[in-house]
C-alpha positions in Angstrom: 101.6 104.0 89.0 101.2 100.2 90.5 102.9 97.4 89.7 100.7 96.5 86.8 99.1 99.7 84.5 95.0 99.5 84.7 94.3 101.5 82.0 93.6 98.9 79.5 92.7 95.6 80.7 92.8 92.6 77.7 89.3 91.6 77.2 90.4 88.5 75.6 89.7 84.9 77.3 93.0 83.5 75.3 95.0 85.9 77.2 94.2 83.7 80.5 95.7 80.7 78.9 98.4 80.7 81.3 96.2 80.1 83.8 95.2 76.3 82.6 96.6 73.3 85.1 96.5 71.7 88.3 98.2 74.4 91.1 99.3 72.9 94.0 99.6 74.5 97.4 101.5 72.6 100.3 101.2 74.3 103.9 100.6 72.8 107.4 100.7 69.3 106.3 97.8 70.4 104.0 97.4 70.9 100.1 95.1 73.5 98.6 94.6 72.6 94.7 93.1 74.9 92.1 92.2 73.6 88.7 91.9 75.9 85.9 90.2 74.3 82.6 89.1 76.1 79.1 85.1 75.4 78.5 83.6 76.8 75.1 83.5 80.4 75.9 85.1 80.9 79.4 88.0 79.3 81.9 86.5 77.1 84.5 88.4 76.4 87.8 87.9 74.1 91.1 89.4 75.0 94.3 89.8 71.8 96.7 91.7 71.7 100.0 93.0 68.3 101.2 94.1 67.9 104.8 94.8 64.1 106.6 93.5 62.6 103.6 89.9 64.2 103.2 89.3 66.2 100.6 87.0 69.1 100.5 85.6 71.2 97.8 86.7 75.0 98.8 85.0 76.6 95.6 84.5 77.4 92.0 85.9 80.0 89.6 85.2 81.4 86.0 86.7 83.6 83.8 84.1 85.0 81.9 83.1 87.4 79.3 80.2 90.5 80.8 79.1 93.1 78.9 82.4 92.8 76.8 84.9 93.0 79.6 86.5 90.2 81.1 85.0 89.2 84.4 86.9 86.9 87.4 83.2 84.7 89.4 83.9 83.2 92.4 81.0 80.8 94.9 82.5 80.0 97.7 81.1 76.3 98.3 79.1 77.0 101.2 77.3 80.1 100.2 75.1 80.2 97.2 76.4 84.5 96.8 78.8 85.0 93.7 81.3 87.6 94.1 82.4 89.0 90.5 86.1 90.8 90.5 86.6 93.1 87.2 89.5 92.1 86.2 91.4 95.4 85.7 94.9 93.8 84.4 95.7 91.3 82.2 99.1 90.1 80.7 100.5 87.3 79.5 101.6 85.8 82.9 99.1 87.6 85.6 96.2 89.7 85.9 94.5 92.0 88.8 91.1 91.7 89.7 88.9 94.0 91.6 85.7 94.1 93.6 85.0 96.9 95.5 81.6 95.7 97.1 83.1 92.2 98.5 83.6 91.9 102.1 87.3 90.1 101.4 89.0 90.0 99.6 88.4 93.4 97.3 91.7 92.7 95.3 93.2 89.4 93.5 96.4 89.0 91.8 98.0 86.5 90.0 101.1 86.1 88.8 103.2 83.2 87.1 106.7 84.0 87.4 107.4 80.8 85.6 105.9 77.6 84.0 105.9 75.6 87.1 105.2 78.1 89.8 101.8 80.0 90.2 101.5 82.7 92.8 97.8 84.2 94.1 97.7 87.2 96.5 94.4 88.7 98.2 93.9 91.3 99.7 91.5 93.8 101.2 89.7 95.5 104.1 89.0 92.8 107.1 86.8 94.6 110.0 88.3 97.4 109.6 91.6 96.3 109.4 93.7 96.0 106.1 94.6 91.8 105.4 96.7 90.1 102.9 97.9 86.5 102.3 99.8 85.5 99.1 99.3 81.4 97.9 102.4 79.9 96.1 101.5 77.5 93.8 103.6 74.3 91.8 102.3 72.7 88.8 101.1 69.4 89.2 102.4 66.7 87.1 
């Protein structure tokens, strides 16, 4: 067995509370920002990357409720495709999410090791070729 147990995913939206804030990225004299907010019935999130002082929208994300399990959506701001990821784990500080039909990534983790730190990891088939890269996030204040 994994890191995290799959057997049995919460299907509860409060149980992604942890995910709420502004997350902060700094790499390459860049900042990638994701922005997690709870809506009614789901969690809503932005992805922005700012480099040199432009800003430019990366995507949007959703935590939402499918059939009675807990689904992670993701559009990609240049393509009108949404790619769903089940989410297969979910604890009080990270969850796994899977999608076996998505060109890359097929796997998403998050974890928050702490309150001020957020970490993502991706990770997947690439043209043939396995691929990873793991995001650390701070809280913005």
């Amino acid at each position: 067995m994994g890191l995290f147990s799959c057997s049995n995913p919460s299907n509860d939206l409060q149980d992604t509370q942890w995910l709420i804030g502004t997350w902060e990225y700094a790499f390459n004299q860049s900042i990638e920002m994701e922005t997690w907010n709870k809506k009614e019935h789901e969690l809503r999130g932005t992805g922005l990357f700012i480099s040199l002082g432009d800003s430019v929208p990366m995507r949007k994300m959703g935590i939402i409720s499918e059939n009675g399990k807990l689904v992670l959506v993701i559009q990609e701001e240049s393509f009108e495709y949404i790619s769903k990821y089940h989410i297969e784990y979910l604890g009080k500080d990270s969850l796994v999410a899977v999608s076996h039909s998505n060109v890359w990534p097929q796997r998403i983790i998050y974890t928050k090791p702490d309150a001020n730190h957020l970490h993502k990891h991706m990770s997947g088939k690439q043209q043939q070729m396995n691929n990873s890269v793991t995001s650390y996030y701070t809280l913005k204040k």
